[in-house]
C-alpha positions in Angstrom: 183.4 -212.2 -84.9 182.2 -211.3 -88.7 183.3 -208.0 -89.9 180.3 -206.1 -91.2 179.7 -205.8 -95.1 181.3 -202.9 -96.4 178.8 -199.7 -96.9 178.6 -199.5 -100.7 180.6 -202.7 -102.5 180.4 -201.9 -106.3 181.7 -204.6 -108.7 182.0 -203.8 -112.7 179.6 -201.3 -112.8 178.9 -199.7 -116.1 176.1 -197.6 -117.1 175.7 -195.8 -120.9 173.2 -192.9 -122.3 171.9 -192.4 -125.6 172.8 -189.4 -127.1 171.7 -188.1 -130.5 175.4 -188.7 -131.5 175.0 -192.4 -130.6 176.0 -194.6 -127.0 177.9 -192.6 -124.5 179.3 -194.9 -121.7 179.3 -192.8 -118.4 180.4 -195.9 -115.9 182.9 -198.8 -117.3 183.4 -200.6 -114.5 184.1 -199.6 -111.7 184.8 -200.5 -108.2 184.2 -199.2 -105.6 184.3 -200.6 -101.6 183.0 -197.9 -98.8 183.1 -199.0 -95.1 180.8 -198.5 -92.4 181.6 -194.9 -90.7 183.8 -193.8 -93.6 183.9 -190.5 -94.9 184.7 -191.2 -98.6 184.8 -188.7 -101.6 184.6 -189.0 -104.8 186.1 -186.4 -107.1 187.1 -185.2 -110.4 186.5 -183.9 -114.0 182.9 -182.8 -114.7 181.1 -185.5 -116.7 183.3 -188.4 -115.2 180.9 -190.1 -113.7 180.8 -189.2 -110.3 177.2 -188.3 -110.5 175.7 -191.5 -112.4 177.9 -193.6 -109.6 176.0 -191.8 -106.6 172.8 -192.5 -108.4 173.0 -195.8 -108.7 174.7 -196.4 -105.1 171.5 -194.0 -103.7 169.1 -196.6 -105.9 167.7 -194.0 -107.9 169.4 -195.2 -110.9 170.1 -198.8 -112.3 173.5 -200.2 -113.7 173.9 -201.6 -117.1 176.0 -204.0 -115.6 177.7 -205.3 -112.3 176.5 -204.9 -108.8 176.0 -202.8 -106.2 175.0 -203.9 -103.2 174.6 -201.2 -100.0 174.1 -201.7 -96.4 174.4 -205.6 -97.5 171.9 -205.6 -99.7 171.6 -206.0 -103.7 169.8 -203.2 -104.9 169.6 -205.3 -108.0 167.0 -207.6 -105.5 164.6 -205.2 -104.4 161.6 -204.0 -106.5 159.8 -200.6 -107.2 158.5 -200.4 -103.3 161.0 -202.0 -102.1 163.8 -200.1 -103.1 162.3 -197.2 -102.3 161.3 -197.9 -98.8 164.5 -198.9 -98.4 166.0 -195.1 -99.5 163.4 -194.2 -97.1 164.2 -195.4 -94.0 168.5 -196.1 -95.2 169.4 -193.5 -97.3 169.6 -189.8 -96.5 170.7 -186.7 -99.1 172.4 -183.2 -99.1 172.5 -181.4 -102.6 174.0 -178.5 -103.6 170.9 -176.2 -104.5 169.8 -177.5 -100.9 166.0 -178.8 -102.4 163.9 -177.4 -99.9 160.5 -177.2 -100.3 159.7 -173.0 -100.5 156.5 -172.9 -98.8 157.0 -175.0 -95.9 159.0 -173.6 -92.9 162.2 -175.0 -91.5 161.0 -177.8 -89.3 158.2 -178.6 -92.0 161.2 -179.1 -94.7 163.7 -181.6 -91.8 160.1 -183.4 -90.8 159.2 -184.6 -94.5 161.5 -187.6 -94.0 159.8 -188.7 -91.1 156.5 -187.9 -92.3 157.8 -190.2 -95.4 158.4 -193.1 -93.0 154.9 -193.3 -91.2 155.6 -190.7 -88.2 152.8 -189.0 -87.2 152.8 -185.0 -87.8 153.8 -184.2 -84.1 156.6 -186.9 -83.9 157.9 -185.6 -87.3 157.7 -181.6 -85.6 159.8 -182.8 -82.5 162.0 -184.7 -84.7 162.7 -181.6 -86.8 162.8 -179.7 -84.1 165.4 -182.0 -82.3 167.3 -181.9 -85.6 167.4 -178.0 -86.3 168.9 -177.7 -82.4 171.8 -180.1 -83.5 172.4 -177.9 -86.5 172.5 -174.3 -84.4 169.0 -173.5 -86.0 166.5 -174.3 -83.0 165.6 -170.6 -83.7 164.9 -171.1 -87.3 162.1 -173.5 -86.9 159.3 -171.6 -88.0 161.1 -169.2 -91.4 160.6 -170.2 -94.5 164.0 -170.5 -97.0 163.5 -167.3 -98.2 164.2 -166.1 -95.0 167.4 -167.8 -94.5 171.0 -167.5 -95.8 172.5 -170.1 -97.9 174.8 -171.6 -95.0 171.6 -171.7 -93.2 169.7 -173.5 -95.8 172.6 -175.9 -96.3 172.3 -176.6 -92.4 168.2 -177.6 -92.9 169.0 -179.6 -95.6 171.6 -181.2 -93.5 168.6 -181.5 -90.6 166.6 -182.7 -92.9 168.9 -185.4 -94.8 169.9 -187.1 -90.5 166.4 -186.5 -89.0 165.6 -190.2 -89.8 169.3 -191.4 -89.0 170.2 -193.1 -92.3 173.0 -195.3 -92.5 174.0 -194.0 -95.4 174.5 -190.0 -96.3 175.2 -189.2 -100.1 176.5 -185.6 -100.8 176.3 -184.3 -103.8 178.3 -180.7 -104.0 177.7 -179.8 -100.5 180.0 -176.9 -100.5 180.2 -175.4 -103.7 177.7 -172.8 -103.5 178.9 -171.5 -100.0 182.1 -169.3 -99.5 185.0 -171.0 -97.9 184.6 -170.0 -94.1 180.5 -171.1 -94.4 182.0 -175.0 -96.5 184.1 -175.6 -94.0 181.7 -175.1 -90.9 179.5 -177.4 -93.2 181.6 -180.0 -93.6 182.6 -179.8 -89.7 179.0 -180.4 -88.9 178.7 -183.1 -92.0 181.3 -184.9 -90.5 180.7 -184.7 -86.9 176.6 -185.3 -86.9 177.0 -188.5 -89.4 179.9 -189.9 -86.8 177.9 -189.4 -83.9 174.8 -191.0 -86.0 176.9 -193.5 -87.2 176.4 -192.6 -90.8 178.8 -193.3 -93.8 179.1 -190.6 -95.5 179.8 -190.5 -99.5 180.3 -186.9 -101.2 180.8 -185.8 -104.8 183.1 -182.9 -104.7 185.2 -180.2 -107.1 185.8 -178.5 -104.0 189.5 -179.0 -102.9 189.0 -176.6 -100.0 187.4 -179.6 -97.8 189.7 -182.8 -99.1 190.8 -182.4 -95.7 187.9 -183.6 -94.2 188.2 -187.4 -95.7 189.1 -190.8 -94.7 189.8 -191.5 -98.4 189.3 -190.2 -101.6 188.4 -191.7 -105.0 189.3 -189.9 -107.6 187.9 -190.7 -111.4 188.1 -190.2 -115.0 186.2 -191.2 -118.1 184.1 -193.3 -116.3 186.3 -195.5 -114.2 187.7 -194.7 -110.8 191.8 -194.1 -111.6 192.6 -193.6 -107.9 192.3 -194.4 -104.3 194.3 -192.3 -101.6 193.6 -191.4 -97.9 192.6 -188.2 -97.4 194.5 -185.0 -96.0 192.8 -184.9 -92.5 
């Protein structure tokens, strides 16, 4: 039997800015092979990279150079509507400020992705609603975030990132605004909902309180990935 493609397989990547003091390379050339159901972070220095890298694996964001191809396909390949539908219906995202919308409630915020992907407004309630139960908020549906705590935020946005089961689940400082005991519990549930989903799950990190909870970590520096080592768990 053919083993399946590999997540994320980035060859040579590089990507550069303009600045006003000229060129600044943020990627140069990196590589980078995720597999299926991996939990893989990405860490180190601010301004390394990490950021740019997740962008262009997410498809929000075009390389210079190289390739990146995700779920099998090269992004490179698909156009405007394309690559977008594909995010849609591939691709889901956790960020650190948590992104919810302010004036829609809880299961308004974790249906949008469904909504996004041609659900009807019912399906997309009983999905959210479905969701918030598997992140201990079934009893949040209907608050607004205002009326939430941050871990609680954290978990819609988690709802709201698996609602639509993505393949792929891209973290970007999932933990960093939260105290230690409220990271861990969301990394516990990051972890656990994207393995029972099936999900590979990339995450940029400072945090070293929740190494711990990866396969493998890849650590980089001035634009290229230095290091590869398994992870403390």
């Amino acid at each position: 039997m053919t083993p399946p493609p590999p997540a994320v397989c980035c060859r040579a990547l590089t990507r550069s800015y303009h600045a006003a003091a000229g060129v600044v390379p943020a990627l140069r050339g990196v590589d980078l092979e995720v597999a299926p159901g991996e939990v893989m972070f990405l860490v180190g220095p601010s301004g390394c990279g990490k950021t740019t890298l997740i962008s262009i694996v997410a498809g929000v964001m075009t390389p210079d150079g190289g390739s990146c191809a995700v779920l099998g396909r090269d992004l490179a390949t698909l156009g405007g509507g394309a690559g977008a539908a594909f995010r849609r219906r591939h691709v889901g995202f956790v960020f650190q400020a948590f992104n919810l919308v302010p004036t829609l409630t809880a299961a308004e915020n974790v249906g949008v992705p469904l909504l996004l992907n041609g659900a009807g407004q019912a399906a997309a309630i009983r999905g959210a609603t479905e969701a918030l139960a598997a992140v201990g908020l079934a009893d949040r549906a209907g608050q607004l975030p205002r009326e939430l705590s941050g871990g609680q935020q954290q978990r819609v946005a988690i709802a709201r990132a698996l609602v639509h089961r993505p393949r792929l689940l891209v973290c970007d400082e999932p933990t960093s605004a939260l105290d230690h005991r409220t990271g861990q519990e969301i990394m516990e549930l990051l972890r656990g909902l994207a393995g029972r989903h099936g999900s590979t799950l990339l995450v940029v990190t400072h945090d070293h309180r929740i190494f711990g909870f990866a396969d493998r970590i890849a650590e980089m520096d001035d634009g290229r990935i230095v290091t590869v080592r398994t992870g403390a768990a």
